[in-house]
FIVEX-78353 format. One line per 4 residues: for each residue x, y, z of C-alpha. Coordinates in steps of 0.02 Angstrom, whole numbers, always signed. Example, Ala and Ser with C-alpha at 12.3 -4.5 7.8 and 13.67 -1.06 7.14 Angstrom:
+615,-225,+390  +684,-53,+357
# end
This chain:
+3106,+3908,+4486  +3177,+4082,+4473  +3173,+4228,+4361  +3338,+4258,+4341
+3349,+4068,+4265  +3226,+4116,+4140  +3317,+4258,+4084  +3475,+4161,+4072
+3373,+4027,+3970  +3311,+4190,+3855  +3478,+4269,+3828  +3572,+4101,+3793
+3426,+4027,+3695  +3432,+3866,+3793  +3287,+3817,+3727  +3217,+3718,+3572
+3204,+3836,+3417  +3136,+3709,+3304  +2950,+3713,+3316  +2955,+3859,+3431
+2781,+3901,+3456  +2662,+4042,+3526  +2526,+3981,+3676  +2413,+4032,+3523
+2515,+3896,+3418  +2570,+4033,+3320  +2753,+3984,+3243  +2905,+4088,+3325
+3068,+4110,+3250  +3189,+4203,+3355  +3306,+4319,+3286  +3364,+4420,+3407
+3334,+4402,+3592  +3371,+4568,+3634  +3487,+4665,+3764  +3497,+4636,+3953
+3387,+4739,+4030  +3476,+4773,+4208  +3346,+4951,+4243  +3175,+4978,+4258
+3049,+4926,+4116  +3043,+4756,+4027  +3178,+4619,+4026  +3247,+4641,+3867
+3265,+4787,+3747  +3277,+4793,+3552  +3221,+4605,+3526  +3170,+4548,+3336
+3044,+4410,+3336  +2972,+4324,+3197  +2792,+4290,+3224  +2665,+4205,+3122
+2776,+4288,+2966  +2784,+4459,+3049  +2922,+4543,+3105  +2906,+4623,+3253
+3066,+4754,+3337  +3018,+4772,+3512  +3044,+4726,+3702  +3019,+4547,+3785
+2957,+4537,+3971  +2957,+4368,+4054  +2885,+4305,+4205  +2874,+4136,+4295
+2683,+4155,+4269  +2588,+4265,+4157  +2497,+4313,+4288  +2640,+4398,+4364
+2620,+4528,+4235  +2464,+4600,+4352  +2564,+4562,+4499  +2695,+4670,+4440
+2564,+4820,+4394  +2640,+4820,+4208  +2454,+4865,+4144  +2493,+5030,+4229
+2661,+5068,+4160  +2678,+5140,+3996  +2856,+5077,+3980  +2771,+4914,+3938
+2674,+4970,+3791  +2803,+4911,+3697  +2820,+4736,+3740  +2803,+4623,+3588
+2835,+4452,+3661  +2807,+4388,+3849  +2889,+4231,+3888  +2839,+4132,+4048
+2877,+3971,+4133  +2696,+3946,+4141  +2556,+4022,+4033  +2378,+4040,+4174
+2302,+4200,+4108  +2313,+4315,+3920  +2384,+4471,+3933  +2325,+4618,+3833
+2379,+4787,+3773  +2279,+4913,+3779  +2208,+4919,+3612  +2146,+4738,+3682
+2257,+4639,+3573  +2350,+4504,+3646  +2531,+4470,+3687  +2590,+4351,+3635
+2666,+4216,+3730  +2814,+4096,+3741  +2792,+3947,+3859  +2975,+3901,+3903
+2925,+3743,+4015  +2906,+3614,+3878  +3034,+3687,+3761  +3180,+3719,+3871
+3337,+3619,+3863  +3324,+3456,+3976  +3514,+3454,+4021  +3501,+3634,+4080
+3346,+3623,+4189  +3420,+3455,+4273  +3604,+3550,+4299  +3516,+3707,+4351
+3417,+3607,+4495  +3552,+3511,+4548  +3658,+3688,+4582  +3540,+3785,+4679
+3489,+3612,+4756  +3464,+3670,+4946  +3588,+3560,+5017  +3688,+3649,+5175
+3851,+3693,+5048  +3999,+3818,+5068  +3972,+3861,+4874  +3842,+3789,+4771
+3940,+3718,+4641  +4076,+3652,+4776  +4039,+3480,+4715  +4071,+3507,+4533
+4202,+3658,+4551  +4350,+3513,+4509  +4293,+3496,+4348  +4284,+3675,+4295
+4415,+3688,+4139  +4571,+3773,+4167  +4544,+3898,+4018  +4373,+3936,+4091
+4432,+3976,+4276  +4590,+4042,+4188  +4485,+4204,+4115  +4335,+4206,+4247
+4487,+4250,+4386  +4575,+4377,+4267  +4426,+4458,+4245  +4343,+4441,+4454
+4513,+4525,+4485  +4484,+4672,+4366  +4288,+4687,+4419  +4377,+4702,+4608
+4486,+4839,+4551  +4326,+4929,+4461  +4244,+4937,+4653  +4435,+4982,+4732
+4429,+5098,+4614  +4238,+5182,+4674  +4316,+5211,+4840  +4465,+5311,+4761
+4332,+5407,+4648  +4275,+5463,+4805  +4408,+5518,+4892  +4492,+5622,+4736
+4338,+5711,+4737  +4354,+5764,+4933  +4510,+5793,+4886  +4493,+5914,+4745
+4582,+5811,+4616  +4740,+5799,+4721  +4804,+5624,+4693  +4957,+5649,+4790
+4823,+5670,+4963  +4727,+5511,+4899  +4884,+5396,+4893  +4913,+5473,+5065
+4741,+5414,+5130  +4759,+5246,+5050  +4929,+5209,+5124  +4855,+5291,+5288
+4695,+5154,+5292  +4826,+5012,+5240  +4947,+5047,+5385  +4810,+5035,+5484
+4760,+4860,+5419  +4594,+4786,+5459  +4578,+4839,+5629  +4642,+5010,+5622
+4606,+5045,+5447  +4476,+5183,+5474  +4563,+5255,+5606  +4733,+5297,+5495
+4601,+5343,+5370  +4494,+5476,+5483  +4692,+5505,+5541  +4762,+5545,+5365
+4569,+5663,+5334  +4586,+5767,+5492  +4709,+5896,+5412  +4763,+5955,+5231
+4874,+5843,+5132  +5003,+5997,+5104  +5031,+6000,+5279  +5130,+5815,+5272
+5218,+5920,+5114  +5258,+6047,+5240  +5336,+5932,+5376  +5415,+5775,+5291
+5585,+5869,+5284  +5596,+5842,+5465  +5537,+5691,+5512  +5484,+5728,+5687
+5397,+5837,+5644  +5285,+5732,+5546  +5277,+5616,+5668  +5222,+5746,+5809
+5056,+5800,+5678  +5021,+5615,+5658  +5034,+5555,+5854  +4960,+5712,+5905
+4818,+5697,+5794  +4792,+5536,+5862  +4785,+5582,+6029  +4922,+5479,+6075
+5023,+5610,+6164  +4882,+5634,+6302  +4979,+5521,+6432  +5102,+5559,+6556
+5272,+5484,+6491  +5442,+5584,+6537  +5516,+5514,+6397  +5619,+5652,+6300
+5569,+5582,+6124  +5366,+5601,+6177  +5402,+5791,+6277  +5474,+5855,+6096
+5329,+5792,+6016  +5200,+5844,+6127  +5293,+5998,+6120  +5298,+6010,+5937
+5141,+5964,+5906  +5061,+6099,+6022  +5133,+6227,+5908  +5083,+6123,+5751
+4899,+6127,+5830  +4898,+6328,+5874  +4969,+6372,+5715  +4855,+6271,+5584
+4717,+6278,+5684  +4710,+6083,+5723  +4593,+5953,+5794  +4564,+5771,+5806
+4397,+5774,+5849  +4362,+5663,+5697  +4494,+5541,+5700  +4418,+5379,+5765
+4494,+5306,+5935  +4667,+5184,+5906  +4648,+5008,+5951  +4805,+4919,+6022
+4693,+4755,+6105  +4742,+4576,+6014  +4868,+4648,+5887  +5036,+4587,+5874
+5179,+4727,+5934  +5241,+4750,+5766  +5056,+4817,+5704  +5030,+4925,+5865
+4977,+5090,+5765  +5113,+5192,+5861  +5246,+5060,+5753  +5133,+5108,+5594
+5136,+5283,+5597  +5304,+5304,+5650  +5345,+5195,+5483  +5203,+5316,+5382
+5280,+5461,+5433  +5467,+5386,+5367  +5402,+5347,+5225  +5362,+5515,+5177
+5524,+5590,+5269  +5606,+5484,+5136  +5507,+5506,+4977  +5464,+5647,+4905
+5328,+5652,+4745  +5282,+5489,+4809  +5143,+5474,+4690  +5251,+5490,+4539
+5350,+5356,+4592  +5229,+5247,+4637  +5128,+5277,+4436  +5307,+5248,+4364
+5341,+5100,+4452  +5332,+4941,+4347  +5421,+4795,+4442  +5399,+4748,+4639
+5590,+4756,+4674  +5543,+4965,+4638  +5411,+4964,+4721  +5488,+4888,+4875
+5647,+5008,+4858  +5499,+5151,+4901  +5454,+5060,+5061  +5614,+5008,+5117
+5609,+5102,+5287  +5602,+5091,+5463  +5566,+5199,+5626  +5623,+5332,+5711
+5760,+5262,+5846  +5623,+5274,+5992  +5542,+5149,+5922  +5681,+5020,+5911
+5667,+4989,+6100  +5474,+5031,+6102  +5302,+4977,+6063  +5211,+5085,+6156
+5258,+5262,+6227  +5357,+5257,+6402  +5390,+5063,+6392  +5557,+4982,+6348
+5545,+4832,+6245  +5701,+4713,+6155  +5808,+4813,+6049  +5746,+4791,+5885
+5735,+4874,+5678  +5571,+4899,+5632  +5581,+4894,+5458  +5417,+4883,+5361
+5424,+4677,+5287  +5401,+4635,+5117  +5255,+4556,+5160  +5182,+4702,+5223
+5246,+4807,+5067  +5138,+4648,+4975  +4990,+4720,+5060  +5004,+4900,+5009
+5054,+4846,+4839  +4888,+4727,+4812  +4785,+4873,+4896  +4836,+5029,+4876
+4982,+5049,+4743  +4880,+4946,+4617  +4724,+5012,+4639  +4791,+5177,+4623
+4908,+5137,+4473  +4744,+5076,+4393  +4629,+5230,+4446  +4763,+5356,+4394
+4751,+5246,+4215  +4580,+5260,+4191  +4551,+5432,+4215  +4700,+5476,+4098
+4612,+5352,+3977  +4754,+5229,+3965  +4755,+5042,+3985  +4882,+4983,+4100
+4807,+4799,+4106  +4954,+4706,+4057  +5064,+4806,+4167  +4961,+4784,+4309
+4963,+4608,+4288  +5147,+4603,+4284  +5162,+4685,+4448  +5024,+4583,+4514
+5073,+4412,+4477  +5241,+4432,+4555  +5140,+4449,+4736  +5098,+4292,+4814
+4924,+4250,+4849  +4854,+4295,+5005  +4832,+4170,+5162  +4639,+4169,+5218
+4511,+4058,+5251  +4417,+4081,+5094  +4561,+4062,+4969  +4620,+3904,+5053
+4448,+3829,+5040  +4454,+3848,+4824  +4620,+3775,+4856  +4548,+3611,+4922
+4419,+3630,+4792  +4539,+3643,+4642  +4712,+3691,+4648  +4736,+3856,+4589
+4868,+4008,+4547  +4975,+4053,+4680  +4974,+4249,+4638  +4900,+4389,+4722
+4786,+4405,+4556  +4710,+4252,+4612  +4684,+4276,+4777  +4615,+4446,+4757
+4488,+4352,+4599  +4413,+4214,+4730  +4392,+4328,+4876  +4278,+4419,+4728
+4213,+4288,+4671  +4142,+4217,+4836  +4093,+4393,+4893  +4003,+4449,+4762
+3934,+4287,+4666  +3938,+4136,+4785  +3877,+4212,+4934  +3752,+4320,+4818
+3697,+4159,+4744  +3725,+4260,+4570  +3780,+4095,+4484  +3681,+4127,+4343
+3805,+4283,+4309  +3960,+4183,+4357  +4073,+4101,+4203  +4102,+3937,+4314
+3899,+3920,+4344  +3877,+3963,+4180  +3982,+3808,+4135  +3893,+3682,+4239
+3718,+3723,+4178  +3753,+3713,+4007  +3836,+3546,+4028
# end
């Protein structure tokens, strides 16, 4: 037995109201059970209980066993002075106030619901399971998993959203430098995501404003920054941008000190970060007030006419600096566009909406449910459970939901646990 299933029995009154009783066999008739209490101080706030004919307005604390409430030092804390009911799984010991009255108490064991106890031990049963409700997930309705993944995928934003919070405020409200840093980190992918990230925070955003009319130019801050132009290659392309970026340095005062190191090991050619940056860099060559155009945009096909570049001609016969490879465009794939779109143009689209206090739900769902789901070991695995949506919004909802309920074992908070205890 856990707390957090006696709160969930509390707030859903899974439990038998006829009869209701006191331990004191005083009569109980509950009217309201209160709110959530997710802070310090008792369980739940603002509860009206009936007792005995009095009407009490007041807080509820529960506890597996009364005695917890010494365990718990509550005697000590004045925020419980104004507890008017304490509900318990077991009753061992009478609690007082400090006037010496008692508490009354609620003994939840024989009145909860039968069917909710038995589904409630059979989920967090401790069989070895990838989820616990893995067994039951199949019979989930529709409807049900229908909302639960709408709203996962907007709870995911909410926290992709934190992360952009912070950076506008390093930024000093400059959304234009965020979406640069966001596109920077998602270039970089998982394995060079905090590089291009450190990469895109070791100089001021109006610099790239400075440079993207000359490509080059841009691309000589960004290698050099990365201290990718440190080798010894005679190549022409990589003297001009050594050159160019020496002068770049000495001018605005420059240094990489902070950018983390590049890793090349174990990634395919195509997402070497000298491929990445060179396609960064003509992104911005190509686009100017890039953010506007990305908060405008309301359809994929625009969004991929943004990102429809390549790289600078080196890198057609090059993966690395000083080494000839096949001849080859290096355009940036839909696919990859996919990637930016599900976690950086949304995200942002969504951030920008909230602060200007405008809901942008719907259109964010258009945009999002034209992106096929992602391929990854954890969406696959639902898939076998239950087939599923095939959109990005899905995706995006189960790598939430396993993340932050399933592995959290917060089933008790999840709509599809939620279902299976109450039967």
């Amino acid at each position: 037995m856990i707390e957090n299933f006696l709160h969930y029995i509390w707030q859903h009154k899974k439990f038998t109201h006829s009869n209701l009783k006191t331990a004191a066999q005083e009569p109980v008739f509950v009217l309201q059970v209160g709110t959530h209490n997710h802070n310090t101080g008792p369980d739940f706030l603002n509860a009206q209980i009936k007792i005995d004919d009095q009407l009490w307005a007041g807080n509820v604390e529960i506890h597996i066993k009364s005695s917890d409430w010494f365990l718990h030092n509550h005697e000590q804390d004045k925020n419980y002075d104004s507890v008017i009911l304490h509900v318990v799984w077991e009753h061992d010991i009478e609690i007082h106030r400090k006037d010496n009255t008692v508490i009354p108490t609620v003994v939840l064991k024989d009145v909860v619901s039968k069917t909710a106890l038995q589904n409630y031990q059979k989920l967090f049963s401790k069989k070895q399971k990838w989820i616990n409700c893995e067994n039951d997930f199949a019979s989930i309705s529709d409807f049900v998993l229908s909302n639960w993944l709408e709203r996962l995928y907007f709870e995911r934003l909410e926290r992709k959203s934190t992360a952009i919070t912070q950076l506008l405020q390093v930024s000093k409200n400059n959304w234009e430098a965020v979406l640069f840093k966001m596109l920077a980190k998602n270039f970089g992918l998982k394995v060079n995501g905090d590089a291009f990230l450190s990469l895109a925070s070791s100089f001021p955003f109006n610099l790239v404003q400075k440079l993207q009319t000359k490509q080059s130019s841009l691309e000589a801050l960004l290698f050099g920054q990365a201290d990718l132009l440190e080798g010894n290659v005679q190549d022409l392309y990589y003297l001009e941008l050594k050159k160019e970026y020496q002068f770049l340095k000495q001018k605005h005062n420059l240094s990489g000190a902070s950018v983390t190191p590049f890793q090349f090991f174990r990634l395919r050619p195509p997402n070497f970060p000298t491929i990445r940056i060179s396609q960064l860099a003509s992104v911005y060559a190509s686009q100017c007030s890039l953010f506007s155009k990305i908060i405008n945009a309301t359809t994929k096909a625009e969004i991929y006419n943004l990102f429809a570049v390549t790289t600078s001609s080196y890198w057609e016969n090059h993966f690395t600096f000083g080494k000839v490879s096949k001849t080859s465009k290096k355009r940036i794939t839909k696919s990859f566009i996919d990637l930016l779109i599900i976690n950086t143009i949304v995200p942002i689209q969504f951030s920008y909406a909230k602060q200007q206090g405008k809901d942008v739900a719907d259109a964010i769902i258009s945009i999002i449910q034209e992106i096929a789901s992602e391929k990854n070991s954890i969406v696959t695995k639902f898939h076998e459970l239950k087939p599923l949506g095939k959109s990005a919004m899905h995706s995006q909802a189960l790598l939430q939901l396993k993340t932050e309920y399933c592995d959290k074992n917060k089933c008790l908070q999840c709509a599809i646990g939620s279902s299976l205890i109450k039967g």
